[in-house]
C-alpha positions in Angstrom: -115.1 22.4 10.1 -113.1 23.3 13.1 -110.7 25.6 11.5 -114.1 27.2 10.0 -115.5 27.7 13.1 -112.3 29.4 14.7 -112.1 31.7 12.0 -115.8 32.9 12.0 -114.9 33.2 16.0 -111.8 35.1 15.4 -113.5 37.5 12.7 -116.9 37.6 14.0 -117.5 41.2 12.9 -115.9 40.8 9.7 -118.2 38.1 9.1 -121.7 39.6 10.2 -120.5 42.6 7.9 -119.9 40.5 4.4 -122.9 38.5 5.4 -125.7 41.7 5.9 -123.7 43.9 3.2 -125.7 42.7 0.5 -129.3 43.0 2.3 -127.7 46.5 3.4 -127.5 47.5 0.0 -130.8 46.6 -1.0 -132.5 48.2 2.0 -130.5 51.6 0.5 -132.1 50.7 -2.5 -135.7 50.6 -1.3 -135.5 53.8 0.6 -133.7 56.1 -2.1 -136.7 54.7 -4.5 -139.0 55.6 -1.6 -137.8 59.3 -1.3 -138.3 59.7 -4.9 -141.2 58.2 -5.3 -142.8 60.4 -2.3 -141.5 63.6 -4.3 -143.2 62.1 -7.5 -146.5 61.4 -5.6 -146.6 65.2 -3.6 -146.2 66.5 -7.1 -148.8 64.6 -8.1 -151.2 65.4 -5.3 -150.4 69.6 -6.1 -151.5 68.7 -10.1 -154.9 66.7 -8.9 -155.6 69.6 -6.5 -154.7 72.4 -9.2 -156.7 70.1 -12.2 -159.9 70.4 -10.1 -159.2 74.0 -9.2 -159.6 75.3 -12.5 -162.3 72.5 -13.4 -164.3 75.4 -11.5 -163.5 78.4 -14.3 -166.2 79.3 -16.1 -167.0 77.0 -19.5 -165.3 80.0 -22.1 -162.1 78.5 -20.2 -160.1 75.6 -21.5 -157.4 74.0 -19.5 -154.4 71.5 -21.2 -152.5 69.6 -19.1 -149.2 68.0 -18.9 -148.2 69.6 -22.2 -145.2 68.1 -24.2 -143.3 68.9 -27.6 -140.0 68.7 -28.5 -138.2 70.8 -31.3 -136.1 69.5 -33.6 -134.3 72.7 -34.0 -134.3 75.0 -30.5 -136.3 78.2 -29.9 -133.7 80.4 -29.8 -134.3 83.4 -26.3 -131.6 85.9 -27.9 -132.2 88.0 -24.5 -131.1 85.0 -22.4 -129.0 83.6 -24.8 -131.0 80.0 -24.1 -131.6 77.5 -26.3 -135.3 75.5 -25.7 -135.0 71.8 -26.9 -138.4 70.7 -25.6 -140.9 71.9 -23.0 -143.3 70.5 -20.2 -145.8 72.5 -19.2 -148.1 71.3 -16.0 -151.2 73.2 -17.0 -151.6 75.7 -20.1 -155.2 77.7 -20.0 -156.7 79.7 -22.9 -159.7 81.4 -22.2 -161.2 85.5 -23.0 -158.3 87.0 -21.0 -155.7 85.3 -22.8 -152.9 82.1 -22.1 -151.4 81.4 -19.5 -148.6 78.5 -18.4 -149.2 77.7 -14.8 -146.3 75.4 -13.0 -147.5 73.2 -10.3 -145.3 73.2 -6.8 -146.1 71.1 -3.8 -142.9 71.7 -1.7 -142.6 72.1 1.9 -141.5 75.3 4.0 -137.7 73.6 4.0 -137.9 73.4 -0.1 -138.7 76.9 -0.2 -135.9 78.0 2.0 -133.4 76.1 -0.5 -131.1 77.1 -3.1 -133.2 75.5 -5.5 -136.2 77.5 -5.2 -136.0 79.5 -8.6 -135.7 76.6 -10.4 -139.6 76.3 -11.3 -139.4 80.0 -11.8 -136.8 80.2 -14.8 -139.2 76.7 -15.9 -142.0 78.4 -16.2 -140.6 81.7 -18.1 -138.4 79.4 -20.3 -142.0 77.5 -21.5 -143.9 80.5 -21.5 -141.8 81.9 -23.7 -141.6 78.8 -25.9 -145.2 79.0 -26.0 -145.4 82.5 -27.1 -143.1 81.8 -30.0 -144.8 78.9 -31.3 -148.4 80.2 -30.9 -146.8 83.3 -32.7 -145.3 82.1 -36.0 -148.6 79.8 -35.8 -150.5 82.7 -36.5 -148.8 84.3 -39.1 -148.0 80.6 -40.9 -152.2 81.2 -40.5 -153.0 77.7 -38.3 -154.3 80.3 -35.8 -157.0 82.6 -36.5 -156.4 86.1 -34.7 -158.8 88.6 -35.1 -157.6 92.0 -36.8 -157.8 95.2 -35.8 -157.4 98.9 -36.5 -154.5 98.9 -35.6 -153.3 95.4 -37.3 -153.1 91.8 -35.7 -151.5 91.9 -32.4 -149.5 89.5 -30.9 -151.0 86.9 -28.5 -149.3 87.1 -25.3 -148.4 84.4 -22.7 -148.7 84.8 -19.0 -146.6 82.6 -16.3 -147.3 81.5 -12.8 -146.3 79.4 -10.2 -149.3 77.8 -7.9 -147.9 76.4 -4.7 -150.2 74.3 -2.8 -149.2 74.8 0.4 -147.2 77.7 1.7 -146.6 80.6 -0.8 -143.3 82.4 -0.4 -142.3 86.0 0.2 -139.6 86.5 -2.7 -140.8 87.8 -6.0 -139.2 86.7 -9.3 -139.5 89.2 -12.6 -142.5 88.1 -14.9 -143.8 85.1 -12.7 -147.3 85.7 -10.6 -146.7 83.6 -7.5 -150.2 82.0 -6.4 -151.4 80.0 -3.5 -154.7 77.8 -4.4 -157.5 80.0 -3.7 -156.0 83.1 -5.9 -155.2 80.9 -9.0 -158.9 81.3 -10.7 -159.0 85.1 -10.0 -155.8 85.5 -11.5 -156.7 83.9 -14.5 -159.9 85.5 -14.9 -159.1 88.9 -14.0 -158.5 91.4 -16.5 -159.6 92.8 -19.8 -160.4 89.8 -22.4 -157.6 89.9 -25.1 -159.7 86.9 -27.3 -162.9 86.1 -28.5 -164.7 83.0 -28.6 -163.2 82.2 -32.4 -159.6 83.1 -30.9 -159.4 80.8 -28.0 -160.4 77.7 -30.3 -158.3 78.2 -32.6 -155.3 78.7 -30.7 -157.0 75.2 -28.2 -157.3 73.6 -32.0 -153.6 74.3 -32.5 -152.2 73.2 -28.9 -154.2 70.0 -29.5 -153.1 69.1 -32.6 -149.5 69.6 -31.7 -149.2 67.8 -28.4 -146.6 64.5 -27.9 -149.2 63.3 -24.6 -151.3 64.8 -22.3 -152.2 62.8 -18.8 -156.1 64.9 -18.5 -157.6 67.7 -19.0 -160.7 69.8 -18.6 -162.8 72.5 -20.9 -165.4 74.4 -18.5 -167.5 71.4 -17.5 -166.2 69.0 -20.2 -163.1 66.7 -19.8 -160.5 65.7 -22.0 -158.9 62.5 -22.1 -156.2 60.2 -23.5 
């Protein structure tokens, strides 16, 4: 016992360290799971706030969100030379003036200043153009109904944008509307209307049918749910 007790003397430090290393680790632990759960729980305070944003569109609107699919074999962007093995899109709407892909960003004025910041911007164009190519050979497989014209069936396009719920930044990115809150509804409603009321089911049928999950989601004044 005596030899014990002159060692812990002698060593004192050595022996508070092996003795709080363990708790030390675990505290490490519980605050990198705290720092990512607080990311986790700002994003989802931006998708709430965005959800009940476009609850207010008018009822020819219908708003998917948190939509997933994953592709066996890749969509192939020959201009980017990118292969898409899957895609999560935040919020896709479909209404008269068309579809559009809206990411979700609730970052702070230091996350915008960051090297990161075009990530959600190549996100977004990467599903949009996912989207476009699936609601495309859709079509012409004839799962979507698109209305002809004199001039043949056209394509159905696919806007993108980014809706920050806090500070908006300054830089622009190519093909990407970057929105703060109170411009996202005029964005999407602005604009000549590309499909009629037959159009936007049918393509809202399709998106539906082919979904892995969706969390919520909301059709003028009527709600979707898992």
């Amino acid at each position: 016992m005596e030899s014990k007790i002159g060692y812990i003397r002698r060593n004192i430090q050595e022996v508070a360290e092996q003795r709080i290393a363990g708790e030390l680790r675990r505290m490490d632990e519980v605050k990198a799971r705290l720092e990512t759960e607080q990311y986790l729980y700002y994003g989802a305070l931006g998708e709430r706030d965005v959800i009940r944003k476009l609850s207010d569109l008018p009822a020819t609107y219908h708003v998917l969100n948190d939509y997933r699919r994953h592709f066996s074999r890749p969509i192939y962007n020959r201009a980017e030379d990118d292969r898409i093995f899957s895609v999560q899109i935040d919020h896709i709407v479909v209404g008269p003036t068309g579809v559009f892909v809206v990411e979700t960003k609730n970052w702070s004025d230091e996350s915008l200043s960051s090297e990161v910041f075009f990530s959600p911007m190549r996100q977004v164009r990467r599903a949009g153009f996912a989207l476009f190519v699936l609601l495309n050979q859709a079509m012409n497989d004839g799962r979507i109904h698109r209305a002809s014209t004199g001039w043949g069936v056209r394509k159905i396009s696919v806007k993108t944008a980014v809706v920050f719920r806090n500070k908006v930044p300054q830089e622009q990115y190519p093909f990407v509307a970057l929105l703060g809150m109170e411009r996202l509804n005029s964005y999407v409603t602005y604009g000549k209307h590309e499909l009629c009321s037959e159009e936007v089911e049918s393509i809202v049928s399709y998106l539906l049918s082919t979904r892995m999950s969706w969390s919520k989601g909301v059709s003028g004044k009527r709600s979707w749910l898992t």
